[in-house]
N, C-alpha and C positions, 0 to 999 in steps of 0.2 A: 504494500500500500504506500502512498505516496500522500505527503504534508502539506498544504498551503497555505496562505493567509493574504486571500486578493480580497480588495474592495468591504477590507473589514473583517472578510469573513471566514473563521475557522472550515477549510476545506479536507476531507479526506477523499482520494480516488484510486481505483485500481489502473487509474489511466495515466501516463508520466505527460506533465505538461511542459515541455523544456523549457519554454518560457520562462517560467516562473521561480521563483527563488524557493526551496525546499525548507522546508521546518522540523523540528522534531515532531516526535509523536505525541498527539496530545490526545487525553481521555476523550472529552466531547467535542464532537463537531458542531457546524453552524448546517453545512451543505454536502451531502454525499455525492459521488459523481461514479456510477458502475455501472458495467457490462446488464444488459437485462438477462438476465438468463429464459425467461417467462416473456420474451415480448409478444406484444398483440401486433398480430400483422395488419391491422387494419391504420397502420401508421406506416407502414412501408409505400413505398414507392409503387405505383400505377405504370404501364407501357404509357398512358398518355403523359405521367409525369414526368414521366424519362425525357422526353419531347421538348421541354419546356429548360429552357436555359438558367433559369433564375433559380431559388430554394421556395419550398413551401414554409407556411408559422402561422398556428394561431393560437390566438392566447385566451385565457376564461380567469377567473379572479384568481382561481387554486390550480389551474393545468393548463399547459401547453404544450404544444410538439413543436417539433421544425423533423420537416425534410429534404434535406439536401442530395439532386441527381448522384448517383454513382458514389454516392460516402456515405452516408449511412441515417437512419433516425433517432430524435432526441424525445424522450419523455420530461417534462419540468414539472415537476407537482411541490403546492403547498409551502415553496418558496425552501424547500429543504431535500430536495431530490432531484439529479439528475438522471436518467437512464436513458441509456446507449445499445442502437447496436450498429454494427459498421455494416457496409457491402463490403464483395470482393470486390480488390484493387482499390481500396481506399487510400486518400492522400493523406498521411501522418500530419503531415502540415499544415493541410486546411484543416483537419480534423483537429486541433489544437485551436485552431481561428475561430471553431463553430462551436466550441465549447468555453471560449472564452469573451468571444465578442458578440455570438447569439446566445447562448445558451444561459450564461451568469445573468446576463442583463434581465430575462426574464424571470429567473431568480430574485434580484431584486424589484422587479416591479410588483409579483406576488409579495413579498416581504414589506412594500410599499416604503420603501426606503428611497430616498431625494438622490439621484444623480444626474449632473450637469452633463452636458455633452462638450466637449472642448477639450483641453490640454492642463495637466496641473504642474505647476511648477513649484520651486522655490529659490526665492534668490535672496542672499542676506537674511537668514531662517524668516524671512517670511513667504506663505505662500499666495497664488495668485491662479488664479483659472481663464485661461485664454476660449472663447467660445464664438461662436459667429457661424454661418451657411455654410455650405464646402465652396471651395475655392475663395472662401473668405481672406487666407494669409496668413491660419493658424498655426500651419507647418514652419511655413516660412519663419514666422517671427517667434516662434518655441524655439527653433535652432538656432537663431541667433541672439537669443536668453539666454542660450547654456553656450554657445560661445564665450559670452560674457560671464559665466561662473554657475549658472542657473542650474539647480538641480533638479533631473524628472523624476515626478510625481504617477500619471497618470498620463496614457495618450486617449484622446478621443471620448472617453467615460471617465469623470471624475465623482466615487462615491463617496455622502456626505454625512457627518452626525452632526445631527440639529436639536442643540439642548437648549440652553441660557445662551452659546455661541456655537458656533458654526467651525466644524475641524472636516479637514479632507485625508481619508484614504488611501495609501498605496497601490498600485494596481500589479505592474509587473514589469521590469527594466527591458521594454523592446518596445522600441516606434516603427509603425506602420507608414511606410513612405515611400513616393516615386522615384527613379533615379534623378531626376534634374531636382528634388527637394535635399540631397546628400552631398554635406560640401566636401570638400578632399580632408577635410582634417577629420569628418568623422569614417569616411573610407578608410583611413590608416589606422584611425584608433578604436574602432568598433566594429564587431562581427557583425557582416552581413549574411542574410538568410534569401534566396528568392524564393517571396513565397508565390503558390498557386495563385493563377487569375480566377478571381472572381465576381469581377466588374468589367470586363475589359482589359483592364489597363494593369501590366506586371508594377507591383509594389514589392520592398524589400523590407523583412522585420531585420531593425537597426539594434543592438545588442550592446549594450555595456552596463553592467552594473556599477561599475566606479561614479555615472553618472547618475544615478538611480537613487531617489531620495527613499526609504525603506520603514518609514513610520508616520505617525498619524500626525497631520499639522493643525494649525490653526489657522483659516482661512482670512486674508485683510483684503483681497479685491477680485474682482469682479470683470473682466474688461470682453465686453462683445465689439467684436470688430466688422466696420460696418463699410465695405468698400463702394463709396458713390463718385459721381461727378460734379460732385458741388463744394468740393474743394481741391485746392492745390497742392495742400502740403496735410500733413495729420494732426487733427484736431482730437484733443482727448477731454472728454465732458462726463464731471457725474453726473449723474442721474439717480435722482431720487423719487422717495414715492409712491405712489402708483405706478409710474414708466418704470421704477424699477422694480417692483414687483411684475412686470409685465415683461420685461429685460429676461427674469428670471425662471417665468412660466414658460417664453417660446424656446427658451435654448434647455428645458431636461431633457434628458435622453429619452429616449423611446416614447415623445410623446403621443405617438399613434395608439403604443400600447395601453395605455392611461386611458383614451380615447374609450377602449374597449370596454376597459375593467374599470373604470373608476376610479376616481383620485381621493382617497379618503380626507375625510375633516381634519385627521392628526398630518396627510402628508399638507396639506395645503394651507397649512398652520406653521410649519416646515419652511414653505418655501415663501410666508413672508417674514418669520423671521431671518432668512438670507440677507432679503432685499433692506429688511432695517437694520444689521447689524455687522454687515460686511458692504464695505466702498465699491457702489455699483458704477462701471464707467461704459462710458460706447467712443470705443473708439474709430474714428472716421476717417478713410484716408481713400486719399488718389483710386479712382480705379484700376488708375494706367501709371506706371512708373515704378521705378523702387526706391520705396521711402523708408526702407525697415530698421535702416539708424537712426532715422528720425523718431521712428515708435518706438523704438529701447527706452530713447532717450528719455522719451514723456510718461513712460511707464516709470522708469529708475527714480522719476525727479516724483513721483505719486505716489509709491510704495510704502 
């Protein structure tokens, strides 16, 4: 069996996730992740699903599936069980991606636990959550954070405990990234993985734990990046309020899933105390150009 502790949460698995940094053995878990031995074929794959390029998922408050062509199905129950079973000629690889970036997530949306979609960093022990559309600039301007000393927290899911204050979760030291998003200095200093396409377009999981911040922080901003053509250079504004409770609503993670299942009174209680007790900012830049020393800079001088 195999140890973890992503996104909060005490995991045990009979599945090895390389990814992820190993723990000893602990008495109780939070989240199981096994082999079904007992699965129900009626979550397998269809000849007509085969067909179809994308993955299947649906979710209900206490169960979910996914099933992804040619790699295998997931059972999620009750925000405390995963179960698996593979096809033949399964990819180790993705199969590691669909258990950590579909499979937990729905995990926690059963759990109804607050996670932001974006990048968590830390720079100067504090931390910060980079969030915004895709092709927003997130990538971009996380690597040139830790350029500048910033240590990763979280790629793409950052999850959160929302008490009296707001603390961010470790996730697990690899970023998910295109070749033109990897500058040469992490090419030399960090393992690369190519992993399988599953969008189109080949991404590489980037590897270093030297960079990898490995415990629980306290969250001080906020910053959704918001690329328009109504400026020239990069404006960084808080936002308070209602915009930023609103700041905070459209960037959780999965919020289709929420969609389905409901957003409980305790989570959405959660997610305004985010917005009043952590520095909400939007930050606004060029559409077109590269301004991303400029955004360090107005981040560094905000933090």
């Amino acid at each position: 069996m195999y140890y973890y502790e992503i996104y909060g949460l005490k995991i045990v698995t009979d599945y090895e996730l390389e990814e992820a940094i190993g723990k000893e053995p602990f008495d109780a878990s939070d989240v199981t992740v096994l082999m079904d031995k007992e699965h129900n074929t009626a979550y397998d794959m269809t000849e007509a699903d085969k067909e179809f390029e994308g993955y299947f998922y649906h979710y209900e408050p206490a169960m979910g599936w996914i099933r992804y062509p040619n790699q295998g199905a997931f059972i999620i129950e009750n925000g405390n069980s995963i179960k698996y079973k593979l096809y033949d000629g399964y990819n180790r690889l993705l199969i590691n991606e669909i258990i950590l970036c579909l499979a937990l997530p729905i995990v926690i949306v059963q759990r109804q636990q607050l996670m932001l979609h974006g990048s968590g960093l830390v720079v100067n022990d504090k931390c910060l959550i980079l969030s915004g559309k895709s092709g927003a600039g997130k990538s971009t301007l996380t690597n040139e954070l830790i350029r500048h000393g910033a240590k990763f927290l979280a790629d793409d899911t950052v999850a959160l405990e929302v008490d009296d204050d707001v603390y961010a979760y470790p996730a697990y030291p690899q970023q998910k990234l295109c070749l033109d998003q990897i500058s040469e200095e992490l090419k030399k200093e960090c393992t690369m993985v190519l992993l399988p396409e599953d969008d189109g377009v080949a991404k590489y999981g980037v590897r270093d734990r030297n960079r990898f911040y490995d415990h629980k922080i306290k969250v001080d901003m906020f910053v959704v990046i918001n690329p328009t053509d109504d400026v020239s250079e990069p404006v960084l504004q808080q936002i308070v309020g209602a915009d930023a409770m609103g700041l905070v609503l459209n960037n959780i993670y999965q919020r289709g899933a929420f969609k389905k299942v409901g957003m409980s009174p305790e989570l959405f209680q959660k997610c305004i105390t985010v917005a009043k007790e952590v520095k909400v900012y939007k930050l606004s830049r060029p559409r077109n150009g590269m301004t991303t020393k400029e955004q360090v800079k107005l981040i560094m001088e905000n933090l």
